[in-house]
C-alpha positions in Angstrom: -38.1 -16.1 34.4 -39.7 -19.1 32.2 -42.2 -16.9 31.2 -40.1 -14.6 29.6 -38.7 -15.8 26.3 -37.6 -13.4 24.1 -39.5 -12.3 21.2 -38.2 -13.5 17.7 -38.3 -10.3 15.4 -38.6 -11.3 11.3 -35.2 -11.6 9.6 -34.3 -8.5 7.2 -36.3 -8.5 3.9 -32.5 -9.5 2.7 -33.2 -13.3 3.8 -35.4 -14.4 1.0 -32.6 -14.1 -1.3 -30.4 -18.0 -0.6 -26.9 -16.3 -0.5 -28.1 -13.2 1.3 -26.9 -12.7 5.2 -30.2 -12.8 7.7 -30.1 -11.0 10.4 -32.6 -11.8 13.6 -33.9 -10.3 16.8 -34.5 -11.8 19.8 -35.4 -9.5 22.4 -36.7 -9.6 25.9 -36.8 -7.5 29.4 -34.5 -8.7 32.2 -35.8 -8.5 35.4 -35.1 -9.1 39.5 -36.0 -12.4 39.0 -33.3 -13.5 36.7 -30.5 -12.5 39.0 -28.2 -15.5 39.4 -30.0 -17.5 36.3 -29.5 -18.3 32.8 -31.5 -17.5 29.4 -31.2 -19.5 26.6 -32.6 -17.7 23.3 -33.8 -20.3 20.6 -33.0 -19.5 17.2 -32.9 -21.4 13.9 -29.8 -22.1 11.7 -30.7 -23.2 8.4 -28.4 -25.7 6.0 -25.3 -24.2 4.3 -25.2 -21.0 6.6 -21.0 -20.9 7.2 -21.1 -18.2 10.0 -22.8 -17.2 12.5 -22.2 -13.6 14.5 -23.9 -12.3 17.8 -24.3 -9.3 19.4 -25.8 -8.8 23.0 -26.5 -4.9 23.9 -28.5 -4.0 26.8 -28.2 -0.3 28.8 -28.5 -1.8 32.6 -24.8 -1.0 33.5 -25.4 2.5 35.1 -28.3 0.6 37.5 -25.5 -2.3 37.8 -26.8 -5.0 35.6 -24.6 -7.5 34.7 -25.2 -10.1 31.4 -22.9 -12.5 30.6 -22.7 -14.4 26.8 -22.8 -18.2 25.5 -23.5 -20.1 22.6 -25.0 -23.6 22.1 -25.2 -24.9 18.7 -27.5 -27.7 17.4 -25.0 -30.4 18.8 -24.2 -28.9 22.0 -21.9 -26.7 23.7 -20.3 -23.9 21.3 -18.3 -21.5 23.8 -18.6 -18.8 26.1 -16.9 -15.5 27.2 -19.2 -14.3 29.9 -19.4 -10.4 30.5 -16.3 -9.9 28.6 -17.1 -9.4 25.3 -20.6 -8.3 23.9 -20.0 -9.5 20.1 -19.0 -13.3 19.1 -18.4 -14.6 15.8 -18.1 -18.4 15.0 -17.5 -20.1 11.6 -16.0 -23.5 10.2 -12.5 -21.5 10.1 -12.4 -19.4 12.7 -14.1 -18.0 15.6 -14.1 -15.1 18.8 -11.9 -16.2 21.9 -14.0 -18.8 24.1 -15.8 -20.4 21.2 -15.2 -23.6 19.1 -14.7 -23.2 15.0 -16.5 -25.8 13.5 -18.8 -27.0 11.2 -22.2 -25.0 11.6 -24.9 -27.5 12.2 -28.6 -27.0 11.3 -31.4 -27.0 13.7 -32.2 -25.1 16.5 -29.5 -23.3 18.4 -29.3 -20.7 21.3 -27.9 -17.5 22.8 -27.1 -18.4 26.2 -27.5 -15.4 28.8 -25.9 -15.6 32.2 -27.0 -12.7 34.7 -24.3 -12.4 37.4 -26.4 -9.3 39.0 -29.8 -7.6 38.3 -31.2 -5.8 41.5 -34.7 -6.9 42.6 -36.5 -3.8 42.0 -34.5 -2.8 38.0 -35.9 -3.8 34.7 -33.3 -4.1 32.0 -35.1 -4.3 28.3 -31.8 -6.5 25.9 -31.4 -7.0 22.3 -29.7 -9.8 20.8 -29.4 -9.7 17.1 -28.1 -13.1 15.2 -26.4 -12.7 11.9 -26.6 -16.1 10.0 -23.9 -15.7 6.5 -23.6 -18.4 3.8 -20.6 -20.8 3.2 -20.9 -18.9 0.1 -20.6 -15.0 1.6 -18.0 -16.7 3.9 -16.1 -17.7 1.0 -16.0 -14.9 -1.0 -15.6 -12.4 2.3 -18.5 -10.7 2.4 -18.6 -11.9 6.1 -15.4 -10.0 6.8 -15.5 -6.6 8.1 -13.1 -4.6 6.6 -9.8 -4.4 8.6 -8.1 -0.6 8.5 -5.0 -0.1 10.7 -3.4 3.2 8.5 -6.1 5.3 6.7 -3.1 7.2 4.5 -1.4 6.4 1.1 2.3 5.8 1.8 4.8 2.9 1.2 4.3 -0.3 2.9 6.7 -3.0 3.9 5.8 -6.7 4.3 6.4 -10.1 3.8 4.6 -11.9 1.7 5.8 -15.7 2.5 6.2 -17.6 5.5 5.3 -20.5 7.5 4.7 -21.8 11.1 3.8 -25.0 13.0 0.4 -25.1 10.7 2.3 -26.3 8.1 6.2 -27.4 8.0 7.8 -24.3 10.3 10.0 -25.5 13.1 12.2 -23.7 15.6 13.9 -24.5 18.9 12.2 -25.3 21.8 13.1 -23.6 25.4 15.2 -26.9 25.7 16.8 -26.7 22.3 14.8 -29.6 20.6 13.3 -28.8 16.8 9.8 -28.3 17.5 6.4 -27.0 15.3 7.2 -23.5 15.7 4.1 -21.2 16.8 2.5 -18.8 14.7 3.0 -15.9 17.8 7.0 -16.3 17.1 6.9 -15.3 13.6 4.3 -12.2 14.1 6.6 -10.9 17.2 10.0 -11.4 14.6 7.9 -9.4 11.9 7.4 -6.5 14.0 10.9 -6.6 15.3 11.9 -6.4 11.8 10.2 -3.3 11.5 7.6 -4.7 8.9 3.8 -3.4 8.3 2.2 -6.0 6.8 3.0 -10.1 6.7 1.0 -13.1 4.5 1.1 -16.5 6.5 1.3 -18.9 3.7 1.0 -22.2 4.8 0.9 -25.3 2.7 -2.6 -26.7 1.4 -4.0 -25.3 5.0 -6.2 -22.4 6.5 -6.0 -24.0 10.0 -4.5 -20.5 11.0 -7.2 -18.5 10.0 -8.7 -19.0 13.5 -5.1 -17.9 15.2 -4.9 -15.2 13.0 -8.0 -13.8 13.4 -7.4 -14.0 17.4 -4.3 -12.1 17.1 -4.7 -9.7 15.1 -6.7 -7.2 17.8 -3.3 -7.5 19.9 -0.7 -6.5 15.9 -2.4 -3.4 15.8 0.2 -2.3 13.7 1.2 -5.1 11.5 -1.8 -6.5 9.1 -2.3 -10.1 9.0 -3.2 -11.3 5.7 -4.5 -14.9 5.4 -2.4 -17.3 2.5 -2.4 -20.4 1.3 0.5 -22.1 -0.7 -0.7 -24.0 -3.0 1.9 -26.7 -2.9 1.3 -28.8 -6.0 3.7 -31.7 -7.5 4.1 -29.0 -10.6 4.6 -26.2 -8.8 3.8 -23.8 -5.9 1.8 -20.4 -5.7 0.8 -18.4 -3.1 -2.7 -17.2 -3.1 -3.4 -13.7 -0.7 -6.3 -13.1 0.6 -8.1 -16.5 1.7 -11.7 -16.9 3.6 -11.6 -20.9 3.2 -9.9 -24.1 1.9 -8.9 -24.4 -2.1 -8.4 -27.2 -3.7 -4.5 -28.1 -4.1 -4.6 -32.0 -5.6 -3.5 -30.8 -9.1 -3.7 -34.1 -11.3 -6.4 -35.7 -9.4 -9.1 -34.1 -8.3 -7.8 -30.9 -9.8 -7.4 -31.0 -13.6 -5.2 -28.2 -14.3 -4.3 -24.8 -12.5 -7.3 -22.8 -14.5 -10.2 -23.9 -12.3 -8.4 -22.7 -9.7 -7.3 -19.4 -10.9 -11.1 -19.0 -11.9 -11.8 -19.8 -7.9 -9.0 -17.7 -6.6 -10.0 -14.5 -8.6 -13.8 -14.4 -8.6 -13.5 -14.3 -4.7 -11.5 -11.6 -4.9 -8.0 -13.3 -3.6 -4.3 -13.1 -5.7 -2.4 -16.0 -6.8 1.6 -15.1 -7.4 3.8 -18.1 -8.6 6.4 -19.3 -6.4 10.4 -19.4 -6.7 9.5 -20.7 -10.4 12.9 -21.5 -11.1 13.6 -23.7 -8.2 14.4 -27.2 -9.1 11.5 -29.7 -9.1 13.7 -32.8 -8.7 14.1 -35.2 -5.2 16.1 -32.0 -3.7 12.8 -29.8 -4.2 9.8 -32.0 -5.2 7.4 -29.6 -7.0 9.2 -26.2 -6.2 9.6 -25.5 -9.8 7.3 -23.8 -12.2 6.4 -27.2 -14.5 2.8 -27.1 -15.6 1.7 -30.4 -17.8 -1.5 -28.9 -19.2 -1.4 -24.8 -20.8 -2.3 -22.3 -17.8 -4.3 -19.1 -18.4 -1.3 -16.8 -17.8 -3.1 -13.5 -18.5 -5.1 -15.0 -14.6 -1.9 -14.6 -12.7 -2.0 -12.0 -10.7 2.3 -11.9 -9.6 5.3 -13.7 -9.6 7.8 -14.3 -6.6 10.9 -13.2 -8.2 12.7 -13.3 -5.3 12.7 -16.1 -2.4 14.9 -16.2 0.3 17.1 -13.9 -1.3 18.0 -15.8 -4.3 18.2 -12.6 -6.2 20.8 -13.7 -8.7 21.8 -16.2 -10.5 19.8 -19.5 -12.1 17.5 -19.5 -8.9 16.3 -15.7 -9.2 12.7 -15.9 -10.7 13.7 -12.4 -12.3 14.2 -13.7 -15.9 11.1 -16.1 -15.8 8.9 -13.1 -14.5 10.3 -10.6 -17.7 10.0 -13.7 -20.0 6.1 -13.4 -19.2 6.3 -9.3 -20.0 8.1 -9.5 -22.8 4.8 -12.0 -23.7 2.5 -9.2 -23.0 1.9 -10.8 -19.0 1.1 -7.8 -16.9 2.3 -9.3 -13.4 3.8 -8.1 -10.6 7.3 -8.8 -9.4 6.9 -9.5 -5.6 8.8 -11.1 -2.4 9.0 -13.6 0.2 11.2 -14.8 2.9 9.5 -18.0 2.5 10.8 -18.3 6.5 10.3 -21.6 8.6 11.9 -20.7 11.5 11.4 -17.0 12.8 14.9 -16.9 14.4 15.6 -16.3 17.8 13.9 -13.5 19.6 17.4 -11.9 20.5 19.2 -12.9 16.9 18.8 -12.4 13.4 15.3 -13.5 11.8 14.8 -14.6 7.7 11.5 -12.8 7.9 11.4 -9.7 6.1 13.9 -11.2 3.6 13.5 -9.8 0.8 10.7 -7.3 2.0 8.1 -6.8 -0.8 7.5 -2.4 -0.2 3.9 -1.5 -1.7 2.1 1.7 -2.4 -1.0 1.0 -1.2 -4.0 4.0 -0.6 -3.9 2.6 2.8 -3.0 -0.1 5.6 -5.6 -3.1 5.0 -6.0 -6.1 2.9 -8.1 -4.4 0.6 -5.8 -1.6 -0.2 -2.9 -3.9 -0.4 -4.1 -6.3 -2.5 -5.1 -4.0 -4.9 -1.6 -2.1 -5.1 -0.2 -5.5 -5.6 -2.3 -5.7 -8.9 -1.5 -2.7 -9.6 2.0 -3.1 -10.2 3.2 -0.4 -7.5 5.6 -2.8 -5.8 9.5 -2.4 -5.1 11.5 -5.6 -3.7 14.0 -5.0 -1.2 16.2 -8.0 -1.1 18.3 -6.8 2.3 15.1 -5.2 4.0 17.1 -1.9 4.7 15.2 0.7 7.1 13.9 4.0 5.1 14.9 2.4 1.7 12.5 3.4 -1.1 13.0 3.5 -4.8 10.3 5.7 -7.2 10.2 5.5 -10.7 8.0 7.7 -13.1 8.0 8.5 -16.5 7.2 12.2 -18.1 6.4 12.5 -21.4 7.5 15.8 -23.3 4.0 16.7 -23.9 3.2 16.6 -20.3 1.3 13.4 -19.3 3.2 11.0 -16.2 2.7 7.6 -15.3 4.4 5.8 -12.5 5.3 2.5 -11.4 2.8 0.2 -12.4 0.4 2.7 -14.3 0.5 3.3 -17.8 0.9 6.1 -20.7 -0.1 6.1 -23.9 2.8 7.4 -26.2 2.4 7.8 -29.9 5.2 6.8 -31.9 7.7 9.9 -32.3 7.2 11.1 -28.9 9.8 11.7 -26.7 9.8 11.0 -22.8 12.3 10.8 -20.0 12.6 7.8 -17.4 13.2 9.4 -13.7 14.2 7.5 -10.8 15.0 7.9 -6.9 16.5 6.1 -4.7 16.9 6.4 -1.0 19.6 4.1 0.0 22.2 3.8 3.0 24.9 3.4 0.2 25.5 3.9 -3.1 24.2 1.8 -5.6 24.4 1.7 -9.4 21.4 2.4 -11.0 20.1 0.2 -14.2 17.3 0.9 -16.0 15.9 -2.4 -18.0 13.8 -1.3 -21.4 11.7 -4.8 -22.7 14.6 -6.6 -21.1 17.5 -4.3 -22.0 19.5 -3.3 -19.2 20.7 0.4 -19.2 23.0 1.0 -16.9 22.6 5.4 -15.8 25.1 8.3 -14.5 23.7 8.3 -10.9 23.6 11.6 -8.9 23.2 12.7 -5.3 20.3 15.1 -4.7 20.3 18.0 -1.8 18.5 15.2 0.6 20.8 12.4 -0.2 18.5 10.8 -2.9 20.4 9.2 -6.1 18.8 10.0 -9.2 18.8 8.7 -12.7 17.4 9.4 -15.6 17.4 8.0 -18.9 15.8 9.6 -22.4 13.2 7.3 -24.4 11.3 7.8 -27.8 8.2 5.7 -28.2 7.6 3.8 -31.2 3.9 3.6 -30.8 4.0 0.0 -29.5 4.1 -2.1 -26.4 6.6 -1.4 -24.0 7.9 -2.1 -19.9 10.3 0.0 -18.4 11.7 -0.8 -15.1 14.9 0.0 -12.7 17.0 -1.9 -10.6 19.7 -0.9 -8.6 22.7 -3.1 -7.7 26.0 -3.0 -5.8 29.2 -2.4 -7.2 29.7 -6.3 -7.4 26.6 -6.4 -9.5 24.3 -8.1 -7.0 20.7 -6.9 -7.1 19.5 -5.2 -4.0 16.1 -3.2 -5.2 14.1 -4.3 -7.8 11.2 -2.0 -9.0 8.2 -2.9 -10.9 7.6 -1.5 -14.6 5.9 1.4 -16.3 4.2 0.0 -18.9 3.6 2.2 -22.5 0.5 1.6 -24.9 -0.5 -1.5 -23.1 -4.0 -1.0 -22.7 -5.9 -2.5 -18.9 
């Protein structure tokens, strides 16, 4: 058995480049001699590799062969999940069930091989290849194989805000005390409230990237996406779409929001401003939107217009969000419970409330993400079951845009502003022009949809168009995003 170390195969061609993944083999024949014995597999980790993947494959099973799979790092123990897994996955962040995440220390480390049963007489050849990432892949995702749970274009419904025991979310314990709530509660409430995607959004942390990544196999149907709020002492913003830690100490070490805007979007991730017209006195230290030094608007990617329901009235982040169109600010009106305390698992839950509804090409961060930039996002304060509201806009000369694309209209040109909405009740339809609510004749189509329309006549310049639709008592239920006219990408 000593005799037989593995042979160490060159990396990919890949590895000369410093912020290029390396893959290695290490490779080796089992035997009858190793039955009941372990392999360890030397490899070497160089500095600033953030993760490291392995993946054992061997074709013994039909003669019985059985190889169970370990990890030590340069320190020491790392984990282990024996024959039942044959890929592993550890990082500083996150890592497979049965291994440690952790720092990734240099030096020599090893695939550890445990074989439970080999008969005397079988030969079983095994292939372990080693996939060493950067902390700068890791960072920017290119370690991340793309998630997919729904490969079709349809409407989306999610929550965008929330918070467990990695940060400030509490609940009641079996006993009724206020304890850290755990993440599993708030996942089991999403589904309940019939939601397809959620963003855990805890404050200043990515501590629950490892929990998240570990339960994601088991929500099959719900997508996890990985947030941080950035919970600064002038003001809070979600960013979607994390792989690591960003830096949160605005005034300190942080000089203004820009640098991390600059971070946030080069790696591919979304920053939304939250509940920007919270107060940001004792009652709510920092909730407000109250930047001391200029911020690169045109780098924000959304707004939270809507938190916790506060659709209405001076807390609603509606009129800060059109203030920023009406500047020429392309952002997207969004959602968020912003829910500490899942609820009980027989009573009402605040997740899903509002539920941000997105148009996405399919169910996966990518895909959402990009919708969300897009602009192809409705707000459902109430979370109602089948709601949906569609807006388009069809110019008499034939060209169409819909929510959150855009049509060029020269000036003179006539077009008409359509809307459906599917609803359990009726609602009044309003549709806002550059801030000018229109309020519409509504009608009931052959399906049940209500329908609006409303006649427009470009005058060649830069214009939003939007609908909303409220209750008879004027309360805002759905919000949609705009159409935008002659307001170039």
């Amino acid at each position: 058995m000593r005799a037989r170390l593995p042979m160490l195969l060159a990396a990919l061609a890949a590895s000369t480049c410093a912020h290029a993944a390396q893959t290695l083999q290490l490779q080796g024949t089992l035997t009858g001699k190793d039955h009941q014995h372990y392999l360890e597999l030397p490899f070497a980790v160089p500095d600033s590799t953030g993760r490291v993947d392995v993946t054992l494959q061997h074709d013994g099973s039909d003669e019985r062969t059985v190889v169970d799979l370990g990890l030590l790092d340069a320190q020491g123990f790392r984990g282990w999940s024996g024959g039942s897994r044959r890929t592993i996955s550890v990082s500083r962040y996150d890592a497979s069930g049965g291994y440690l995440p952790g720092a990734i220390p240099a030096g020599q480390w090893k695939v550890l091989l445990g074989v439970p049963n080999i008969r005397a007489r079988v030969q079983t050849p095994y292939n372990v290849s080693v996939t060493l990432w950067s902390e700068d892949e890791v960072q920017a995702g290119r370690d991340r194989k793309p998630l997919l749970l729904r490969d079709e274009a349809a409407w989306y419904r999610g929550d965008l805000h929330m918070h467990s025991t990695h940060s400030d979310g509490s609940c009641s314990s079996q006993q009724g005390n206020k304890v850290a709530c755990p993440l599993f509660l708030s996942l089991q409430a999403a589904v309940r409230q019939g939601l397809d995607f959620v963003a855990v959004t805890e404050h200043n942390t990515i501590s629950h990237l490892d929990e998240l990544a570990r339960h994601q196999p088991w929500f099959d149907r719900l997508l996890l996406i990985p947030g941080m709020e950035v919970t600064t002492f002038q003001g809070h913003a979600n960013v979607f779409g994390v792989n690591g830690p960003l830096p949160f100490r605005l005034g300190d070490t942080l000089p203004n929001w820009n640098p991390l805007l600059r971070e946030v979007n080069n790696s591919g991730a979304l920053l939304s401003i939250n509940h920007p017209a919270l107060p940001s006195g004792e009652d709510c230290m920092g909730c407000g939107w109250t930047p001391a030094k200029p911020v690169d608007m045109a780098a924000v990617g959304a707004v939270e217009v809507v938190n916790a329901r506060q659709a209405d009235g001076p807390r609603s982040g509606v009129d800060f969000w059109e203030q920023q169109l009406q500047q020429g600010r392309r952002m997207t009106a969004i959602g968020g419970s912003d829910s500490h305390n899942p609820g009980a698992a027989d009573g009402p839950s605040p997740i899903g409330l509002p539920a941000t509804l997105v148009h996405a090409t399919a169910l996966s961060r990518e895909a959402i993400l990009a919708a969300i930039r897009q602009g192809r996002v409705v707000v459902d304060v109430d979370n109602v079951a089948a709601s949906g509201l569609e807006l388009w806009l069809q110019g008499d000369a034939g060209t169409r845009a819909e929510m959150g694309q855009q049509l060029d209209l020269p000036a003179g040109q006539w077009a008409t502003l359509h809307t459906q909405l599917d609803y359990p009740r009726r609602l009044k339809i309003e549709f806002v022009v550059d801030g000018r609510r229109h309020p519409t004749t509504v009608e009931i189509d052959a399906n049940g949809s209500q329908r609006a329309s409303l006649r427009w006549r470009s005058d060649g310049q830069r214009h939003w168009l939007r609908v909303d639709a409220r209750d008879a008592d004027g309360s805002l239920r759905m919000l949609g995003n705009p159409v935008y006219v002659n307001w170039p990408q």
